[in-house]
C-alpha positions in Angstrom: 14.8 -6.5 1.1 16.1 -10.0 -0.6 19.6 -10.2 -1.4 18.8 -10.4 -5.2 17.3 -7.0 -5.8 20.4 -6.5 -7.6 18.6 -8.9 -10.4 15.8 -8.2 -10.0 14.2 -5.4 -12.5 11.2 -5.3 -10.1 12.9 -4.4 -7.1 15.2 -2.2 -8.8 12.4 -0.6 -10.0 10.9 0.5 -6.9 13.7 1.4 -5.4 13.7 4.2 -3.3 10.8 5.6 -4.9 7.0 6.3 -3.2 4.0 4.4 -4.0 0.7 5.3 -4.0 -1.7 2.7 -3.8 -5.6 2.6 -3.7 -7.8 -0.2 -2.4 -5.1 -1.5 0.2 -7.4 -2.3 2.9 -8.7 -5.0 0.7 -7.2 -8.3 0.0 -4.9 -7.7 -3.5 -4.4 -4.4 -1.6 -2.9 -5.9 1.7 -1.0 -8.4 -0.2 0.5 -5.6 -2.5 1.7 -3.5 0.4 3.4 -6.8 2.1 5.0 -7.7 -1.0 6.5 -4.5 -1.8 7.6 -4.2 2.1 9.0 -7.6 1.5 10.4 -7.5 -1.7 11.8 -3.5 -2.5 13.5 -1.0 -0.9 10.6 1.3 -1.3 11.2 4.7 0.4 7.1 5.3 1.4 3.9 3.6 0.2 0.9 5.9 0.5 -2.1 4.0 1.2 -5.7 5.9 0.3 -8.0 5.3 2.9 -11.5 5.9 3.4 -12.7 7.7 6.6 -15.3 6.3 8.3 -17.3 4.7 11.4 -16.3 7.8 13.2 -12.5 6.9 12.9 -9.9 8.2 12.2 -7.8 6.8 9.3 -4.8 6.3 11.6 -7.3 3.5 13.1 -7.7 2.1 9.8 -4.0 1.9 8.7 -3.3 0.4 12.3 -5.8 -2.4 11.6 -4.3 -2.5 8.0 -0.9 -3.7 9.1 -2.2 -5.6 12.2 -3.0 -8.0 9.6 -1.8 -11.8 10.1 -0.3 -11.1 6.7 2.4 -8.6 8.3 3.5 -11.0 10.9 6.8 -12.6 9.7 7.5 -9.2 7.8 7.0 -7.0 11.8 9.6 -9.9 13.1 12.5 -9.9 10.3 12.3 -6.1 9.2 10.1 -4.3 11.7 11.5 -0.6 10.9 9.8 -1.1 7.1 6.6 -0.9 8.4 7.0 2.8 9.2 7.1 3.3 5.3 3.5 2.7 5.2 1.2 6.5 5.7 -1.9 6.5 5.4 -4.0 9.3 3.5 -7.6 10.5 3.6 -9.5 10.2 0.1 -12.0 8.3 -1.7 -12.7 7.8 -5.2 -16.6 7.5 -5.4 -17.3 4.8 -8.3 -19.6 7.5 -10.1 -15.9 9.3 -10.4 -14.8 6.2 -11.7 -17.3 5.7 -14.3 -17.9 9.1 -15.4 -14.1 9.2 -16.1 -14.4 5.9 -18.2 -17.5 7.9 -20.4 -15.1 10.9 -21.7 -12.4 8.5 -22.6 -14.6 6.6 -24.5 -13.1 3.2 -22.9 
């Protein structure tokens, strides 16, 4: 965590609290998990993941935070990275749009 969390409303925010956060093997995803590592004192992040190729989603959350973009954060606070969990889900598109129909939006 930086030394000015105590300034700033962001990282007071998050503060001890749990995330959960779709799309976070993907790009904005990845970088969203680093920065909140990076940035908070988050207590967990809960990252949905989507089983598949025979594996188990432990594989994919390993390969998640095997990232390059983990590698300064694994040498300077290494114990955050246990904050990350993964869990099993997906939210089919047709989900997604049929939700978007009965709001009207």
């Amino acid at each position: 965590m930086t030394d000015n969390c105590q300034e700033s409303k962001i990282c007071q925010f998050y503060n001890a609290k749990s995330v959960f956060i779709t799309g976070a093997t993907g790009f904005m995803g990845k970088v969203l998990v680093e920065k909140l590592l990076r940035s908070t004192n988050v207590n967990k992040i809960y990252v949905l993941i989507r089983p598949k190729k025979g594996l188990e989603i432990k594989y994919h959350l390993q390969e998640l935070m095997s990232s390059k973009l983990f590698e300064n954060l694994k040498k300077t606070r290494p114990d955050v990275m246990a904050r990350v969990e993964a869990v099993p889900g997906d939210i089919p598109s047709l989900a997604l749009l049929s939700a978007k129909m009965i709001s009207g939006h």
